[in-house]
C-alpha positions in Angstrom: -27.6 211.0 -58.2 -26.4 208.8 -61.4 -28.3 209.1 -64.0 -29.7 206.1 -66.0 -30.6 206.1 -69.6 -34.3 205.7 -70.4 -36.3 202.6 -71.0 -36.2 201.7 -74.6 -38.7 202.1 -76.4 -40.5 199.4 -78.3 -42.3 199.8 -81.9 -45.8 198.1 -82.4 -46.3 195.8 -85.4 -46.1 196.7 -88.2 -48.6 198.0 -90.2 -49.4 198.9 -94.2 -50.0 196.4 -96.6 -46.5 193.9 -96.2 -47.2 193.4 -92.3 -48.3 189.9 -91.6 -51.6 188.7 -90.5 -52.7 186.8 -87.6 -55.6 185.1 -87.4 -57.5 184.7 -83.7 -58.0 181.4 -82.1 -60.0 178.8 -83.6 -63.7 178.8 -83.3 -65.5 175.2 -82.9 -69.2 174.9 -83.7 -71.0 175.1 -79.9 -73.3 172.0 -78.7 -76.3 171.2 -81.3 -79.2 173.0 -80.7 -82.9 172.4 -81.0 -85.1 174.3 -83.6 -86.1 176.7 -80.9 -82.9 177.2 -79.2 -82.2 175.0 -76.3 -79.4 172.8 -76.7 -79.8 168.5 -77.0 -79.8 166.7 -73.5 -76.3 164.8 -73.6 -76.4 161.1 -75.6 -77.7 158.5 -73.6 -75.7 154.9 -73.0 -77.4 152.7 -75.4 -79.7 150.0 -74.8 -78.1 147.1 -75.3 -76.1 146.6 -72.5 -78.8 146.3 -70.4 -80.8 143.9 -72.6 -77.6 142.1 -72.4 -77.4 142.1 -68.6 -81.1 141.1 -68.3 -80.6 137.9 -70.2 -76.7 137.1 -68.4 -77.8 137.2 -65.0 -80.8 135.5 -65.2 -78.5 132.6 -67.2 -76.3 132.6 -64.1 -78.8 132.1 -61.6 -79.4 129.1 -63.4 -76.7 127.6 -63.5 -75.7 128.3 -60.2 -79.3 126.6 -59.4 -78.4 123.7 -61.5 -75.4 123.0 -60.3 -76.2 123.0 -56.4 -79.2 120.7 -57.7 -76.7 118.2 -58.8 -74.5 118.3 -56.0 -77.9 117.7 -54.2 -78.7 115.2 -56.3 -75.0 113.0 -56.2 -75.2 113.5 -51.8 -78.4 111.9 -51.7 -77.4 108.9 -54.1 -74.1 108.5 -52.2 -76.0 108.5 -48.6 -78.0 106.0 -50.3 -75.6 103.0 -51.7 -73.4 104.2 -48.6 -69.5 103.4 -48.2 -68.2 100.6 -49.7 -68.1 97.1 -48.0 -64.8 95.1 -46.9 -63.8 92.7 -49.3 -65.5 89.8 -47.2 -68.7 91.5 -46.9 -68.8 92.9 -50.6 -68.8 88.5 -51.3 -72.4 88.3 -50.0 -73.5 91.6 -51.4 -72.6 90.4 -55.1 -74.0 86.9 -53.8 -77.3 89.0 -53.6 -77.5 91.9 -55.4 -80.8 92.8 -55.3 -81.9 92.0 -51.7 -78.5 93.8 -50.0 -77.5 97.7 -50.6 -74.8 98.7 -53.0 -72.5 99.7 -49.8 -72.4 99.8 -46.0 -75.1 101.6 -44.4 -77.4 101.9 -47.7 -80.9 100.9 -48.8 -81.8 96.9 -49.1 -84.6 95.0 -50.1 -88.0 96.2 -48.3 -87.1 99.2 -46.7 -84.0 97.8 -44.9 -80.7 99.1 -43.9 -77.5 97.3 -44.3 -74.6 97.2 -42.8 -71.4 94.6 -42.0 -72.5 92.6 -38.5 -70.7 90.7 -36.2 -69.5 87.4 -38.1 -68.9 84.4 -35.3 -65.6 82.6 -36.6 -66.2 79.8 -34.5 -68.8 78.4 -36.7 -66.7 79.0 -39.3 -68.1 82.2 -40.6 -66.3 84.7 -43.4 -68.6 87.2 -43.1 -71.8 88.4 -42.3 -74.1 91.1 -43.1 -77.4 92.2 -41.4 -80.6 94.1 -43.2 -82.7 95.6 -40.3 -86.1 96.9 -40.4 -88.5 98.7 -38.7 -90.2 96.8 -35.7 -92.7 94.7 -36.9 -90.7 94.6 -40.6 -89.0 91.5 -41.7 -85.0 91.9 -41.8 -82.6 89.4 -42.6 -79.2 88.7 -42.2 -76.8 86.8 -44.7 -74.4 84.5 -43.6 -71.1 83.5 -45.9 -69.4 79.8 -44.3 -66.3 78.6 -45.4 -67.4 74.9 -44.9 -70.4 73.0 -45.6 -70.3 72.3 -41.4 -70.7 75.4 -40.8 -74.1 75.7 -42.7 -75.3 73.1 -41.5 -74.5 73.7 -37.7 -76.2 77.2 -38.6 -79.5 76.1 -40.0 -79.5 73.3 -37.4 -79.7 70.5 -40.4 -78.8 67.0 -39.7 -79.4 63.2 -41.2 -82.5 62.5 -39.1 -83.4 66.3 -39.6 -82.8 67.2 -43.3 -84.7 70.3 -43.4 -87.7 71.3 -45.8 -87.1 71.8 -49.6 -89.2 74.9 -51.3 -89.5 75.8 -54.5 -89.0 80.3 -55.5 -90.1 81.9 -58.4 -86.9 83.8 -58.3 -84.4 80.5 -57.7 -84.1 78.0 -60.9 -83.4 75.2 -57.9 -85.5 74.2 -55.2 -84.5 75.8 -51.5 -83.9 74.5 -48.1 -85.5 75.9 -45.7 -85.6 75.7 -41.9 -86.4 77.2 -38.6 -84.7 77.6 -34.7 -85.7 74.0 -34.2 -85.0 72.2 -37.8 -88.5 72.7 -38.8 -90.4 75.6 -40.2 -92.0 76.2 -36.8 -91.3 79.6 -35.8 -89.4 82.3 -37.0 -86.6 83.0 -37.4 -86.5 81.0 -40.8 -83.0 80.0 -42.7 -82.5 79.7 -46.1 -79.9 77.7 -47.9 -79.2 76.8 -51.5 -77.6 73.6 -51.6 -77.8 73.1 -55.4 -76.3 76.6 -56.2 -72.8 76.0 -56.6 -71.4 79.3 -56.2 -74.1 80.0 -53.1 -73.8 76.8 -51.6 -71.9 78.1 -48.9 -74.1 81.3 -47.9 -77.5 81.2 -45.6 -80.2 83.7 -45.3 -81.8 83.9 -42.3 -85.2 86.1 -42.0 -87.3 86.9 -38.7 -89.7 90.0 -38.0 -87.8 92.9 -36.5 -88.4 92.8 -32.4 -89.5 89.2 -31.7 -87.5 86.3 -31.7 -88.3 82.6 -31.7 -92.1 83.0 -32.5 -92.4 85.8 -29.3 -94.7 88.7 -31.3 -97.6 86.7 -33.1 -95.9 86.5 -36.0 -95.3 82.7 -37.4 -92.7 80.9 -39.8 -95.9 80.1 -41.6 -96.5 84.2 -42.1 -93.0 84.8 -43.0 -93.5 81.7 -45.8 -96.6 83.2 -46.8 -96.0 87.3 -46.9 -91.8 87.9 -47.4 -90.5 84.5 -49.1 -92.2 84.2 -52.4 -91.6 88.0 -52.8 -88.0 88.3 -51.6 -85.2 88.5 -54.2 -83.3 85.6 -53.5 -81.7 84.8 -56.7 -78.6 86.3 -57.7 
């Protein structure tokens, strides 16, 4: 069998006075410790994130509420001026701004709601709106004509039937006012303003809502008497 030569043999460090030292590995200081021996609980997170987050959120809750509360607030004032009129129609709403709604399908005068109605051409009409109320309530439509023919055939004045001039605390000039027949009979009543030069040309016509022609118990008289004087004809 061949014969190997032995392992060599290795010296251990030296030693004596000359050898070099080594030092063992570092030693850090161990967790702090109470008087009697048990350690510290861990550090807690400090306090002021929380304060913060209790004054944040409630902030953003309000806001939030604030702003839905506004949105609220701008639906219900669009739902009540509505949409805008035509051009013809928006004529007689700035003819009578404060008995007709800012826009089609809004609030009038009295509890009303406006809207564009059906304007008859051949009387010369160039537009027409219509303020309806609840049975029993007063509306009122507003005529705009193109001729002075056209007012007259629609308030049914004539030479031999003129019409009746009134006096409103809301209208500098007196009024002309008249009913189905030329006299204020029964409703419904028609107003003109002949003397208004830039309103010459538009009629109000008033009756209570669900009677016609003085069918109801209701009067020309009462609608003198009760929605005239108050109404806010003037422009």
């Amino acid at each position: 069998m061949p014969q190997y030569p032995g392992v060599p043999q290795y010296q251990g460090a030296p030693q004596g006075p000359g050898a070099p030292q080594y030092q063992g590995a570092p030693q850090f200081p161990g967790p702090p410790q109470h008087p009697g021996g048990a350690p510290y609980p861990p550090p807690r997170g400090s306090s002021g994130g929380r304060i913060a987050a209790l004054v944040i959120i409630p902030l953003v809750l309000l806001l939030v509420i604030g702003v839905g509360v506004v949105v609220a607030v701008l639906l219900n004032g669009k739902a009540h001026n509505g949409s805008p009129w035509n051009p013809e129609e928006q004529l007689i709403a700035d003819a009578f701004p404060r008995l007709v709604s800012a826009g089609n399908g809004g609030k009038g005068w009295g509890g009303t709601t406006c809207s564009g109605f059906l304007t008859n051409t051949d009387y010369g009409e160039r537009g027409t709106l219509a303020c309806k109320n609840e049975t029993g309530k007063v509306s009122f439509v507003m005529r705009h004509c193109r001729t002075q023919s056209c007012v007259d055939s629609r308030m049914g004045v004539s030479k031999s039937d003129p019409g009746t001039r009134m006096s409103h605390p809301d209208v500098p000039r007196p009024l002309l006012v008249t009913d189905s027949s030329g006299t204020p009979a029964d409703p419904p009543i028609f107003i003109g303003f002949p003397d208004d030069p830039k309103r010459s040309l538009y009629i109000v016509e008033a009756d209570y809502e669900g009677q016609s022609f003085g069918r109801g118990g209701k009067t020309a008289a009462d609608l003198l008497r009760e929605w005239f004087p108050t109404a806010p004809l003037g422009p």
